[in-house]
C-alpha positions as YAML, in Angstrom:
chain: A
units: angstrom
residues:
- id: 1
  name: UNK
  ca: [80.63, 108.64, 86.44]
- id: 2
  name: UNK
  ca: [79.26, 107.48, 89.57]
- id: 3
  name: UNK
  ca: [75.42, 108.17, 90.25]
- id: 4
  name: UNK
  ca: [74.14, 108.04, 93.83]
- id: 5
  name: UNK
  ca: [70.47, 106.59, 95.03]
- id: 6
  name: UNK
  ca: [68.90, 107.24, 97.95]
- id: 7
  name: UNK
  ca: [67.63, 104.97, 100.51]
- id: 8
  name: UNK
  ca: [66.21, 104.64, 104.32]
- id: 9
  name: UNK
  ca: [68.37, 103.47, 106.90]
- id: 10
  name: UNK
  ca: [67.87, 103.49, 110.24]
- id: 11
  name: UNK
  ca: [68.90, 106.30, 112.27]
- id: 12
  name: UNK
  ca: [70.99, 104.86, 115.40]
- id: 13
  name: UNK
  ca: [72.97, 102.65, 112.12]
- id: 14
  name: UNK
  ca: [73.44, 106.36, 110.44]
- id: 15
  name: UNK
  ca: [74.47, 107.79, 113.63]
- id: 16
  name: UNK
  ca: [76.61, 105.07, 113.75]
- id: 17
  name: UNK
  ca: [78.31, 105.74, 110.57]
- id: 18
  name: UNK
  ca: [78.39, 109.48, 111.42]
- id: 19
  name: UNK
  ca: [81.03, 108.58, 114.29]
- id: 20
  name: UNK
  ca: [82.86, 105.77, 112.22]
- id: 21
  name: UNK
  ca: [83.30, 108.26, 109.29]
- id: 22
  name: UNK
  ca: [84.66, 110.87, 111.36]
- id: 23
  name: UNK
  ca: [87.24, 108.92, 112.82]
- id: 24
  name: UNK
  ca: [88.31, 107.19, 109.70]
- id: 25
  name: UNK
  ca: [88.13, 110.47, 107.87]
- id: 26
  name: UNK
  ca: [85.58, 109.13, 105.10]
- id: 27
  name: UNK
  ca: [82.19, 110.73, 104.30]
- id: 28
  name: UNK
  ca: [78.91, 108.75, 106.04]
- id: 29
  name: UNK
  ca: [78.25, 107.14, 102.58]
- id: 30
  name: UNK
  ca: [81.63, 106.18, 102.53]
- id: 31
  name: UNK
  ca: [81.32, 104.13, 105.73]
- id: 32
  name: UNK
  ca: [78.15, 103.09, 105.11]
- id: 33
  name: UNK
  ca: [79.36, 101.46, 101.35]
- id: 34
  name: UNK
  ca: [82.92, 100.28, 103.43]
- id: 35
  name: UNK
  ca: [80.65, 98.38, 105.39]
- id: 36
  name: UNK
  ca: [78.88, 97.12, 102.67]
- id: 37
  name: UNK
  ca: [81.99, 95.97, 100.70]
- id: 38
  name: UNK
  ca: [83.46, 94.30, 104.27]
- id: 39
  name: UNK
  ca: [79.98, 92.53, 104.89]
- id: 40
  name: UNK
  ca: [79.70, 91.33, 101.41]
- id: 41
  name: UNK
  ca: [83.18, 89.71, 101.17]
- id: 42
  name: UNK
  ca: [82.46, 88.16, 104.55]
- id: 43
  name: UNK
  ca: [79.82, 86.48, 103.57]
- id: 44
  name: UNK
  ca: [81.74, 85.53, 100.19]
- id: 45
  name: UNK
  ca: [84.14, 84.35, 102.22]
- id: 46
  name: UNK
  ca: [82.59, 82.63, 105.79]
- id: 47
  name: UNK
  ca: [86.22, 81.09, 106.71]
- id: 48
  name: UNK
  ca: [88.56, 84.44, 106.84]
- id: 49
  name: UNK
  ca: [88.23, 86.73, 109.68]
- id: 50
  name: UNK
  ca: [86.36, 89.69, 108.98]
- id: 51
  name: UNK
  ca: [89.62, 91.64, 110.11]
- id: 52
  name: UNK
  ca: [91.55, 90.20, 107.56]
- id: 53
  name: UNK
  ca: [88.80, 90.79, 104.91]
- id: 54
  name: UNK
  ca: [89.04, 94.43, 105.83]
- id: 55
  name: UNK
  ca: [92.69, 94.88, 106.29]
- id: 56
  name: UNK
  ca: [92.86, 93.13, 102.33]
- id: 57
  name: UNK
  ca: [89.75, 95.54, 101.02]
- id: 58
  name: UNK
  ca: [92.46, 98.74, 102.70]
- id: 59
  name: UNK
  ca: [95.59, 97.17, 100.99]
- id: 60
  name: UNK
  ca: [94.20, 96.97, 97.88]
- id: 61
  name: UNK
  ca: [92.29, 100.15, 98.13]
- id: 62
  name: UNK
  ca: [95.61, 101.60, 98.62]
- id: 63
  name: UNK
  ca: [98.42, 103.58, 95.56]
- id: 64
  name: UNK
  ca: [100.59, 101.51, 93.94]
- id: 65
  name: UNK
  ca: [102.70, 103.87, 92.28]
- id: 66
  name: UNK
  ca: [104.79, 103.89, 95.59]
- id: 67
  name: UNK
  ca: [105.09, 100.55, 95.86]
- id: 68
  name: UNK
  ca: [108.32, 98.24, 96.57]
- id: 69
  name: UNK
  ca: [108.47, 95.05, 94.67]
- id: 70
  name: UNK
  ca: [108.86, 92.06, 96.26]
- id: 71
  name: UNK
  ca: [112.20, 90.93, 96.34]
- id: 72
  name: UNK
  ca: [112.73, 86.84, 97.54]
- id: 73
  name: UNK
  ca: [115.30, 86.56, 100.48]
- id: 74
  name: UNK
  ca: [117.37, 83.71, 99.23]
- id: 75
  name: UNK
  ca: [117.97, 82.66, 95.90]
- id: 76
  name: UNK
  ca: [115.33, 80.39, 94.18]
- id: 77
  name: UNK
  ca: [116.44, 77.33, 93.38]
...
């Protein structure tokens, strides 16, 4: 069960979020705990780009029932 809390954020940063959620097709507390996640690995992880922080949050965010396994190219040896 997930419970919610509410807090005070500045409005331009919700506004902010408004636009970002629309386009990404999340809800504003969606964006607003993506960024949170993104922001908190970052700073987990100063020496990875924040891009590829956020492109590894989406993969593993995504279904693996429809997955392909990994399959070498050449035989191992």
């Amino acid at each position: 069960m997930t419970t919610s809390t509410s807090i005070r954020i500045d409005q331009t940063l919700y506004d902010q979020a408004r636009n970002e959620a629309r386009a990404e097709h999340r809800t504003i507390a969606g964006q607003i705990e993506y960024w949170a996640k993104v922001g908190r690995a970052a700073l987990d992880n100063p020496d990875l780009p924040v891009s590829f922080i956020a492109e590894s949050l989406a993969a593993m965010a995504e279904p693996r029932e429809g997955a392909t396994d990994f399959v070498p190219r050449s035989p191992q040896r």
